[in-house]
PDB file of N, CA, C, O and CB in Angstrom:
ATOM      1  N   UNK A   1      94.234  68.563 167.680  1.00  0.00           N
ATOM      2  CA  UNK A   1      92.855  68.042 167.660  1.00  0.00           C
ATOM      3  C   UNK A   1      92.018  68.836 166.647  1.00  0.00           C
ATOM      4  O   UNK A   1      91.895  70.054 166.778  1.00  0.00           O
ATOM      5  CB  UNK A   1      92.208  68.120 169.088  1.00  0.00           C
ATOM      6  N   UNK A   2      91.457  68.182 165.668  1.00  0.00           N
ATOM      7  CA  UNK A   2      90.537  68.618 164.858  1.00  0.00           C
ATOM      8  C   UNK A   2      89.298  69.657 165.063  1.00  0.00           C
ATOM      9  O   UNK A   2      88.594  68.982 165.814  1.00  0.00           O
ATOM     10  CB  UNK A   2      90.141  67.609 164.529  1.00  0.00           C
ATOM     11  N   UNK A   3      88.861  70.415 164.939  1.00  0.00           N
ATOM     12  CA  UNK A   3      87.442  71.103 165.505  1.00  0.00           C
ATOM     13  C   UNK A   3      86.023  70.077 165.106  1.00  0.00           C
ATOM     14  O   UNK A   3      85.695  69.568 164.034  1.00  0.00           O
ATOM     15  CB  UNK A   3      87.224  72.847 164.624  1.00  0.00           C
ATOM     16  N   UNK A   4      85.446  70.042 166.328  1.00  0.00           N
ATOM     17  CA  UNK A   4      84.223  69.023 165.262  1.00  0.00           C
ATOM     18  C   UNK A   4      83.419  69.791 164.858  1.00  0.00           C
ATOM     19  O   UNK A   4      83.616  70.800 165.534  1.00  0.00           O
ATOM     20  CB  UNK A   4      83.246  67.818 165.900  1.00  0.00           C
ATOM     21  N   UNK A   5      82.445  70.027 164.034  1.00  0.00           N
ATOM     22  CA  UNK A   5      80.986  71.384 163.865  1.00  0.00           C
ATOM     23  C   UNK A   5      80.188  70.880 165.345  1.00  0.00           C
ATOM     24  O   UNK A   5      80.173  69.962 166.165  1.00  0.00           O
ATOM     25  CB  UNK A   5      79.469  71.090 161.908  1.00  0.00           C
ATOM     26  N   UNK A   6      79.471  72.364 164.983  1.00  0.00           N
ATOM     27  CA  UNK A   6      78.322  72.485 166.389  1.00  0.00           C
ATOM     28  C   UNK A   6      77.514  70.935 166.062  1.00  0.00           C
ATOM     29  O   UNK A   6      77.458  70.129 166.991  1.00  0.00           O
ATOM     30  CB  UNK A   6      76.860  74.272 166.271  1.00  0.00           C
ATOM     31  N   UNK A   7      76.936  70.594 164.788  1.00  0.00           N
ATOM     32  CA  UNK A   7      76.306  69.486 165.279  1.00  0.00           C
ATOM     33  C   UNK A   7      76.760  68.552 164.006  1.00  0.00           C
ATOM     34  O   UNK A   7      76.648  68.874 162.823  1.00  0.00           O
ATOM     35  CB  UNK A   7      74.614  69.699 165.610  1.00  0.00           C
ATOM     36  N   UNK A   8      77.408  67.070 164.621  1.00  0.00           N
ATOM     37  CA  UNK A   8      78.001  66.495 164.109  1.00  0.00           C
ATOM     38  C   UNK A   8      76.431  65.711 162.911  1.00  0.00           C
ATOM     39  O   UNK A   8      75.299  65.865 163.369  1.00  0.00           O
ATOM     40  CB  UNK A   8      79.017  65.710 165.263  1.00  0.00           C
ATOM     41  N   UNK A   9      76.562  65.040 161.655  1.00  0.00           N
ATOM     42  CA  UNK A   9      75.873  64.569 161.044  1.00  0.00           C
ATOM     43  C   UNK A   9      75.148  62.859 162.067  1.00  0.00           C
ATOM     44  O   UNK A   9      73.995  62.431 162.035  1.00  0.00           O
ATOM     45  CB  UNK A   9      76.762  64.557 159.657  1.00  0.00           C
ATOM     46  N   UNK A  10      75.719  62.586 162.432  1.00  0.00           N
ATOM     47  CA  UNK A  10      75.481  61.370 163.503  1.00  0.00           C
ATOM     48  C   UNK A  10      74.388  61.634 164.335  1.00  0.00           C
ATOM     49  O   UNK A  10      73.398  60.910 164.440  1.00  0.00           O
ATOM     50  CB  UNK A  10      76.690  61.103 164.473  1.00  0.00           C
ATOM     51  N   UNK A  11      74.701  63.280 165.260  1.00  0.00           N
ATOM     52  CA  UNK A  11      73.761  63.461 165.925  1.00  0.00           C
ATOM     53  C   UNK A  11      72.190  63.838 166.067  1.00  0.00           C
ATOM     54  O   UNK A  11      71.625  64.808 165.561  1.00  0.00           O
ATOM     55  CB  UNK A  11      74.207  63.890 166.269  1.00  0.00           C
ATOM     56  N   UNK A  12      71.730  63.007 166.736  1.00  0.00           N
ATOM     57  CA  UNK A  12      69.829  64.045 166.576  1.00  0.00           C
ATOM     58  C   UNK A  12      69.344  64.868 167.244  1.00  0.00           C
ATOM     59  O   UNK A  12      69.240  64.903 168.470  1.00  0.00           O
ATOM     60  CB  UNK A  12      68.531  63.405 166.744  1.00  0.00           C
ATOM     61  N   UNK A  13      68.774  66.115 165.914  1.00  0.00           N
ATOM     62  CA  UNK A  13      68.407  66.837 166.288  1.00  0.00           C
ATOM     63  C   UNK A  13      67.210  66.724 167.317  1.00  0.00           C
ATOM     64  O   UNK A  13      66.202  66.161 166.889  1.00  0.00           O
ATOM     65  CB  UNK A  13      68.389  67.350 165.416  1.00  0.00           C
ATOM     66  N   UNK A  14      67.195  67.188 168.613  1.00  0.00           N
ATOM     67  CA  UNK A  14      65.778  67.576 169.418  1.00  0.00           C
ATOM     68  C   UNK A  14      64.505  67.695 169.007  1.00  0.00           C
ATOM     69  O   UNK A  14      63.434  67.232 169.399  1.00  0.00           O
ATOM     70  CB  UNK A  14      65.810  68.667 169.907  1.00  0.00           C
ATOM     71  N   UNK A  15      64.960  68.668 167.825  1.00  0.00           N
ATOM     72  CA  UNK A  15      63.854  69.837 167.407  1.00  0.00           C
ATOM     73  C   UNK A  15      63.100  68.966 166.444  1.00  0.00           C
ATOM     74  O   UNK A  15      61.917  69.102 166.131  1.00  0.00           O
ATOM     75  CB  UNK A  15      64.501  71.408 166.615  1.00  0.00           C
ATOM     76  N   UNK A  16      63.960  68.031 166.005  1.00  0.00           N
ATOM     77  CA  UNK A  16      63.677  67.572 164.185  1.00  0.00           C
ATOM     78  C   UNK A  16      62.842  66.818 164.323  1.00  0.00           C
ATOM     79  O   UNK A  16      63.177  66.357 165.414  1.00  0.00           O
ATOM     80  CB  UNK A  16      64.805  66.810 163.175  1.00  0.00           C
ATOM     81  N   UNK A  17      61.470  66.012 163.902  1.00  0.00           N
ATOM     82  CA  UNK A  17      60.492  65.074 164.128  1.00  0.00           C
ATOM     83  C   UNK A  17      61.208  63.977 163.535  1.00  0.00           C
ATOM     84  O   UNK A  17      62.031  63.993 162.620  1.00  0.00           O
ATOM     85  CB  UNK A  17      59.080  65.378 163.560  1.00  0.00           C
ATOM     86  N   UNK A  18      60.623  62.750 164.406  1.00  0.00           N
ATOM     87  CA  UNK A  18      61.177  61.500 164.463  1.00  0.00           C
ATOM     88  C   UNK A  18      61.111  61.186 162.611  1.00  0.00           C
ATOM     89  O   UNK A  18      60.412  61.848 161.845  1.00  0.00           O
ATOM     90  CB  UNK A  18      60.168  60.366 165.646  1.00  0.00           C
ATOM     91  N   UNK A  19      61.959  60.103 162.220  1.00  0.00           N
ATOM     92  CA  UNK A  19      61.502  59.321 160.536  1.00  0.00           C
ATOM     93  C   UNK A  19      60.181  58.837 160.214  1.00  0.00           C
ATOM     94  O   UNK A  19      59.392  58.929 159.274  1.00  0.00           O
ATOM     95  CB  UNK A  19      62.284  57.927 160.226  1.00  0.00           C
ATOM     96  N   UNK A  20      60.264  58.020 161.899  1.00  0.00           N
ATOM     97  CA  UNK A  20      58.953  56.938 161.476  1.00  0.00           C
ATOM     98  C   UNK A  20      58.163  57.556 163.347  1.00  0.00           C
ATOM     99  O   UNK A  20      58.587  57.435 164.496  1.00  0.00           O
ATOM    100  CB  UNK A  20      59.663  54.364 161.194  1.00  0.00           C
ATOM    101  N   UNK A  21      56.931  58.179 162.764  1.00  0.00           N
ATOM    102  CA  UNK A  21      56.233  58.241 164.251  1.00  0.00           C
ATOM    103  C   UNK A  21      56.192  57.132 164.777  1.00  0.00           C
ATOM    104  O   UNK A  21      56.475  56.110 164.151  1.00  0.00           O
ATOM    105  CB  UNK A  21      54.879  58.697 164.359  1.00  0.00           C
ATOM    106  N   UNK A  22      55.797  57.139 166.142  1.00  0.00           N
ATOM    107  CA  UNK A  22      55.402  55.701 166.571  1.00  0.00           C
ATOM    108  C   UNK A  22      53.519  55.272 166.415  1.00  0.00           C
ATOM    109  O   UNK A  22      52.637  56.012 166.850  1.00  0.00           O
ATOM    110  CB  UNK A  22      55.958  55.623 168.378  1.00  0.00           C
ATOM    111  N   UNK A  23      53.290  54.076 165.778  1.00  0.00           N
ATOM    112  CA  UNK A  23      51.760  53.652 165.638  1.00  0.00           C
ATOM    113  C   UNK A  23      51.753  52.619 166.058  1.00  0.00           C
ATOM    114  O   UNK A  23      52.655  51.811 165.836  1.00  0.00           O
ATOM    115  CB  UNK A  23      51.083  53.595 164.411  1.00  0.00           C
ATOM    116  N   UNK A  24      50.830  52.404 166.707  1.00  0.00           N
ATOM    117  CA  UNK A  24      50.078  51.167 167.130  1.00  0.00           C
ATOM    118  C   UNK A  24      50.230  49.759 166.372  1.00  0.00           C
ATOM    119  O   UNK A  24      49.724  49.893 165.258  1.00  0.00           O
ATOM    120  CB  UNK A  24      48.676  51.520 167.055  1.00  0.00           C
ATOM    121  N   UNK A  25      50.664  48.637 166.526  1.00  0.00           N
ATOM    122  CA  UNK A  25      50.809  47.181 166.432  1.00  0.00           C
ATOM    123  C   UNK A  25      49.695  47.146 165.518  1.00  0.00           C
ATOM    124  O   UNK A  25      49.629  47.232 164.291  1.00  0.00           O
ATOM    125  CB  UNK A  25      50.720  46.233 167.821  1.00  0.00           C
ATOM    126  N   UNK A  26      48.703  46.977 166.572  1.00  0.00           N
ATOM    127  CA  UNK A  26      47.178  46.590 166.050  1.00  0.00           C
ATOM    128  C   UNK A  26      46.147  47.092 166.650  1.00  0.00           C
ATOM    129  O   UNK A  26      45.944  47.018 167.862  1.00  0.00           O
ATOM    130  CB  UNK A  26      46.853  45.254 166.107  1.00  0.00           C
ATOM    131  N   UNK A  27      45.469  47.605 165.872  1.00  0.00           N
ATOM    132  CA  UNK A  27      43.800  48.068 166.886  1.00  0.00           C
ATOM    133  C   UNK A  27      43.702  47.750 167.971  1.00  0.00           C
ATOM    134  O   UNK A  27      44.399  46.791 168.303  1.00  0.00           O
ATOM    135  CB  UNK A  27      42.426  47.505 166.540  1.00  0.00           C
ATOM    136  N   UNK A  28      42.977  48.269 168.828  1.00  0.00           N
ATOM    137  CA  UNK A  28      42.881  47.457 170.097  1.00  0.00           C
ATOM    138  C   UNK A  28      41.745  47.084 170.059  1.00  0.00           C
ATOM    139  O   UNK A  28      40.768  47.644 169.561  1.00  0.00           O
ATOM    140  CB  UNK A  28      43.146  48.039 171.356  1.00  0.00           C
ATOM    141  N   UNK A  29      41.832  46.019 170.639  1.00  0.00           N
ATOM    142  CA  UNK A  29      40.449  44.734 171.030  1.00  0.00           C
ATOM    143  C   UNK A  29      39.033  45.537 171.663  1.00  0.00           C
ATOM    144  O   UNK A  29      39.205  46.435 172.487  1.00  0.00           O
ATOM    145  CB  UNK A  29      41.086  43.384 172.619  1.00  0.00           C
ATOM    146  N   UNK A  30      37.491  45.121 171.184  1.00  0.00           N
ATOM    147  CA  UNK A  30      36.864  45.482 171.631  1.00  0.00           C
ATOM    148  C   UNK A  30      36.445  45.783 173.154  1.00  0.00           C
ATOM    149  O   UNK A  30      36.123  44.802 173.825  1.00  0.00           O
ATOM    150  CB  UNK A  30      36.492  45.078 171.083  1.00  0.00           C
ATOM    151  N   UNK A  31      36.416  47.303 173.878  1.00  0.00           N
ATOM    152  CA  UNK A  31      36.807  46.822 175.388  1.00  0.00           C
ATOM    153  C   UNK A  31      35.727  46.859 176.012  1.00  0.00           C
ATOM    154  O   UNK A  31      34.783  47.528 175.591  1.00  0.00           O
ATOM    155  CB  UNK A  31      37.820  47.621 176.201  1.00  0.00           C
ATOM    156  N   UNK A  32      35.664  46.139 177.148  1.00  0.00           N
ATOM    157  CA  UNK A  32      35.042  45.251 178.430  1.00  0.00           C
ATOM    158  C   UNK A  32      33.692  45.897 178.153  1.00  0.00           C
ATOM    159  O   UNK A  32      32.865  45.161 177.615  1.00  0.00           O
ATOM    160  CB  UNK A  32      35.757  45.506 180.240  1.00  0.00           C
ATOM    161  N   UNK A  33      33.284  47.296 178.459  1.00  0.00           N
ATOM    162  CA  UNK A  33      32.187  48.301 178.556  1.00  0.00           C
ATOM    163  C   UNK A  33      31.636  48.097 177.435  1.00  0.00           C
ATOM    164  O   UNK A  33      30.709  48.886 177.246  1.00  0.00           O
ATOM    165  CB  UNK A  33      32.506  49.729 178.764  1.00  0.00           C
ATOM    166  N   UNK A  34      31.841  47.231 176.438  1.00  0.00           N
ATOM    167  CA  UNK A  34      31.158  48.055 174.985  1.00  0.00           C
ATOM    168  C   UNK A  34      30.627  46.189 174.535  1.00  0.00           C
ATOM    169  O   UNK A  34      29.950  45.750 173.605  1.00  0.00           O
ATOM    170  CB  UNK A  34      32.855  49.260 173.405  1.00  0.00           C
ATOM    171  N   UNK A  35      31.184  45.644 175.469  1.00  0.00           N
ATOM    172  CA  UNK A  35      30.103  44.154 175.196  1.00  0.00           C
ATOM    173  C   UNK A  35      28.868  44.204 175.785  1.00  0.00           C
ATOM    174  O   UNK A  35      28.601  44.804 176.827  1.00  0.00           O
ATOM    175  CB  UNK A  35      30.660  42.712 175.827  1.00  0.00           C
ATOM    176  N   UNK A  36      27.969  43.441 174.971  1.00  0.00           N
ATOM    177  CA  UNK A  36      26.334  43.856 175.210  1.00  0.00           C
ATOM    178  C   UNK A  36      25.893  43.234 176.283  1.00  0.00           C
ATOM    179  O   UNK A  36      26.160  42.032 176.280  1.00  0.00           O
ATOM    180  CB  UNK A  36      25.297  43.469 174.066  1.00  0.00           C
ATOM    181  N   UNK A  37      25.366  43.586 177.116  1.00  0.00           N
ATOM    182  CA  UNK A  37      24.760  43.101 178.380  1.00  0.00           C
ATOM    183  C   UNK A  37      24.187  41.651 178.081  1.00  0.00           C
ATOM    184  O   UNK A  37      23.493  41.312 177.122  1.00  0.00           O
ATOM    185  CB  UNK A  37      23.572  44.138 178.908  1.00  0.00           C
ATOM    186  N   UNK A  38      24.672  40.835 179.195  1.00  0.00           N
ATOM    187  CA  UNK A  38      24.317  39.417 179.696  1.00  0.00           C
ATOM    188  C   UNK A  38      23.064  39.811 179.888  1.00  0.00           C
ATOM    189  O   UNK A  38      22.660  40.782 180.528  1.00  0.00           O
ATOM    190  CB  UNK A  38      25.067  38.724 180.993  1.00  0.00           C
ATOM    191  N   UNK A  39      22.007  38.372 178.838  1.00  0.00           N
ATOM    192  CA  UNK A  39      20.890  38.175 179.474  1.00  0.00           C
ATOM    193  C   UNK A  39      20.113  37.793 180.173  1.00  0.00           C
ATOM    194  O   UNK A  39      19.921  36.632 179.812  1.00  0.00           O
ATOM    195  CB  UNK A  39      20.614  38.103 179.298  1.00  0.00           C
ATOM    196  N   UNK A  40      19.423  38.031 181.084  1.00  0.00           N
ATOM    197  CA  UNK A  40      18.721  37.812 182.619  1.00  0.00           C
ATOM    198  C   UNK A  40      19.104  36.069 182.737  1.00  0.00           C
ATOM    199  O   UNK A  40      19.136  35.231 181.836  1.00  0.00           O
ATOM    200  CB  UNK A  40      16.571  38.239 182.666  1.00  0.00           C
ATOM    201  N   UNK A  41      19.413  35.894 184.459  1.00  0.00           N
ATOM    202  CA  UNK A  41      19.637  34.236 184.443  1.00  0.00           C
ATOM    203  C   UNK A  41      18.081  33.627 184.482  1.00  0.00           C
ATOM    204  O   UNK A  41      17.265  34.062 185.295  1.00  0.00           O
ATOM    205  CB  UNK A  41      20.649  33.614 185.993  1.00  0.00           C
ATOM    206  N   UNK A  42      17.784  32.671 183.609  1.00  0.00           N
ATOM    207  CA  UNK A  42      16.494  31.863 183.321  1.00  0.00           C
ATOM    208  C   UNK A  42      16.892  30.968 184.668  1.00  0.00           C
ATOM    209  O   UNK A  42      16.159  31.464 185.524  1.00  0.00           O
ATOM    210  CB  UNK A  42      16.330  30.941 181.568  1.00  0.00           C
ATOM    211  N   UNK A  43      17.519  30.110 185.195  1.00  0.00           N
ATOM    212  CA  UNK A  43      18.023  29.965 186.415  1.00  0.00           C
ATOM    213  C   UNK A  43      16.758  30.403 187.574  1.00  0.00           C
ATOM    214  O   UNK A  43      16.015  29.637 188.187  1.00  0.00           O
ATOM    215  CB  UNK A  43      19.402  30.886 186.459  1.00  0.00           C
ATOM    216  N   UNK A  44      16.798  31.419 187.605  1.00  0.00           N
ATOM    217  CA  UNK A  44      16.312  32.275 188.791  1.00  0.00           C
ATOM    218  C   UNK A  44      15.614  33.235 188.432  1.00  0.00           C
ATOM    219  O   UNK A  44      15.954  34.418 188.454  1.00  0.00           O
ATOM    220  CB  UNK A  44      17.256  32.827 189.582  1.00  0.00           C
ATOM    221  N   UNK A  45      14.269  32.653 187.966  1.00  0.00           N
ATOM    222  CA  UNK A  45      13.337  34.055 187.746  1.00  0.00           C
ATOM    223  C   UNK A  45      12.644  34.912 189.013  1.00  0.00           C
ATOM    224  O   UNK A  45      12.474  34.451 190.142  1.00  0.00           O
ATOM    225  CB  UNK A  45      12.037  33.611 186.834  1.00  0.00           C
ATOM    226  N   UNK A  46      12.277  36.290 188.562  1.00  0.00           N
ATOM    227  CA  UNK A  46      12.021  37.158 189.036  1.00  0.00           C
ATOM    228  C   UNK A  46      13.723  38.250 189.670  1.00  0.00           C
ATOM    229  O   UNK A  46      13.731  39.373 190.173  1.00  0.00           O
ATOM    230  CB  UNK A  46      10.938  36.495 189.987  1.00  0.00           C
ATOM    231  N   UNK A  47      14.672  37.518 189.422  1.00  0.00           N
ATOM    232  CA  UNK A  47      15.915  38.596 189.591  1.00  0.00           C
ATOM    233  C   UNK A  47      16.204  38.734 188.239  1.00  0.00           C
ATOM    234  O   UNK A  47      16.399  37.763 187.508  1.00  0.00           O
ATOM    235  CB  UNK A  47      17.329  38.125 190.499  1.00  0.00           C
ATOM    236  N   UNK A  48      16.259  40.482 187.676  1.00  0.00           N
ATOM    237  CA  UNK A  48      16.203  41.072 187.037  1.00  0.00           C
ATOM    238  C   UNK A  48      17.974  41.250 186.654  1.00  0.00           C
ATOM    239  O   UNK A  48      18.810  40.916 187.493  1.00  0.00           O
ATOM    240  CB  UNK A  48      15.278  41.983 187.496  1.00  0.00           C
ATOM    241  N   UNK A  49      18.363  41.790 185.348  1.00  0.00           N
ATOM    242  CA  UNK A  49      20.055  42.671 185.195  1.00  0.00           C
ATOM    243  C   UNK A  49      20.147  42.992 186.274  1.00  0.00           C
ATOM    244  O   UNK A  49      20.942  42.353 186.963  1.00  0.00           O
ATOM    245  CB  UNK A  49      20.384  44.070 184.254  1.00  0.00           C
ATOM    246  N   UNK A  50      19.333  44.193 186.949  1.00  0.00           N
ATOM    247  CA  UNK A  50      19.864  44.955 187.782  1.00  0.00           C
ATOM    248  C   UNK A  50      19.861  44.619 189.070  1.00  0.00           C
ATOM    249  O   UNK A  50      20.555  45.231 189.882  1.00  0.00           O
ATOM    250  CB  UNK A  50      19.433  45.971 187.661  1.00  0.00           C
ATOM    251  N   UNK A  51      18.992  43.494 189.446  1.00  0.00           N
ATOM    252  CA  UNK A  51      18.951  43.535 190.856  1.00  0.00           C
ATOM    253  C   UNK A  51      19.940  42.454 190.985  1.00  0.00           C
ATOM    254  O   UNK A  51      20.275  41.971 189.904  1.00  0.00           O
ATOM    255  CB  UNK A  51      17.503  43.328 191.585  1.00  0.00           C
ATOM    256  N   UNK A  52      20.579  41.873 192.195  1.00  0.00           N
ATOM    257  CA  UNK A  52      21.431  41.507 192.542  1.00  0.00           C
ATOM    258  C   UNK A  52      20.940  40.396 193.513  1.00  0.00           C
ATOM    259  O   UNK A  52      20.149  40.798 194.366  1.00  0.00           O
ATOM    260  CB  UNK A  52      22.164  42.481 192.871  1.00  0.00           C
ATOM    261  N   UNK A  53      21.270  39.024 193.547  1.00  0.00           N
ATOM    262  CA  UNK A  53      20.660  37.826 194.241  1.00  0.00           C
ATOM    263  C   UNK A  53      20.976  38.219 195.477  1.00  0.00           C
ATOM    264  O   UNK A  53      21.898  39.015 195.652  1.00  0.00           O
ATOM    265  CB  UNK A  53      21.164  36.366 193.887  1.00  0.00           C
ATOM    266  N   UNK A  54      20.119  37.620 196.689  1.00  0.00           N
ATOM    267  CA  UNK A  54      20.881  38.092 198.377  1.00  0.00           C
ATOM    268  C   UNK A  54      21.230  36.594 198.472  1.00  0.00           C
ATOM    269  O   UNK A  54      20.655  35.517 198.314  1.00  0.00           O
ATOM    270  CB  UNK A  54      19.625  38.869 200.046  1.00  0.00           C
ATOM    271  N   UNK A  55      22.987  37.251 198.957  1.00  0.00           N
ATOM    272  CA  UNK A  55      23.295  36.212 199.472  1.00  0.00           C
ATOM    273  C   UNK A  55      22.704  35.527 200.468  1.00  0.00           C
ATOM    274  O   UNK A  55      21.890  36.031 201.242  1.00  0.00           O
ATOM    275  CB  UNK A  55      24.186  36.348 199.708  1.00  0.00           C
ATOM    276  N   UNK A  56      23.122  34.227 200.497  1.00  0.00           N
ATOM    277  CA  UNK A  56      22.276  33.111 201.502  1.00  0.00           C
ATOM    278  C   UNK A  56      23.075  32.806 202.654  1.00  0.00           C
ATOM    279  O   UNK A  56      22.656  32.023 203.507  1.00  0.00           O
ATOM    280  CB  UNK A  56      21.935  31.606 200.780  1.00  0.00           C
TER     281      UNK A  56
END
């Protein structure tokens, strides 16, 4: 049986940094938090953004 070397050319190194890093596809989509607040329902005046209709 042949001796093989400590590290055959085939194998990867641990240590060695990848060829190609890994990056992202595509940007990611603008998220949920960063769309601009809905404006007040004309519907139902006097309930404000913040206040909240009571249920009926």
């Amino acid at each position: 049986m042949a001796t093989q070397p400590d590290t055959p050319p085939n194998r990867i190194d641990p240590q060695s940094p990848p060829e190609a890093p890994p990056q992202p596809a595509e940007p990611e989509p603008m998220h949920p938090d960063e769309t601009p607040p809905l404006p007040p329902d004309f519907d139902e005046p006097g309930i404000g953004p913040e206040e909240e209709p009571t249920p009926l």
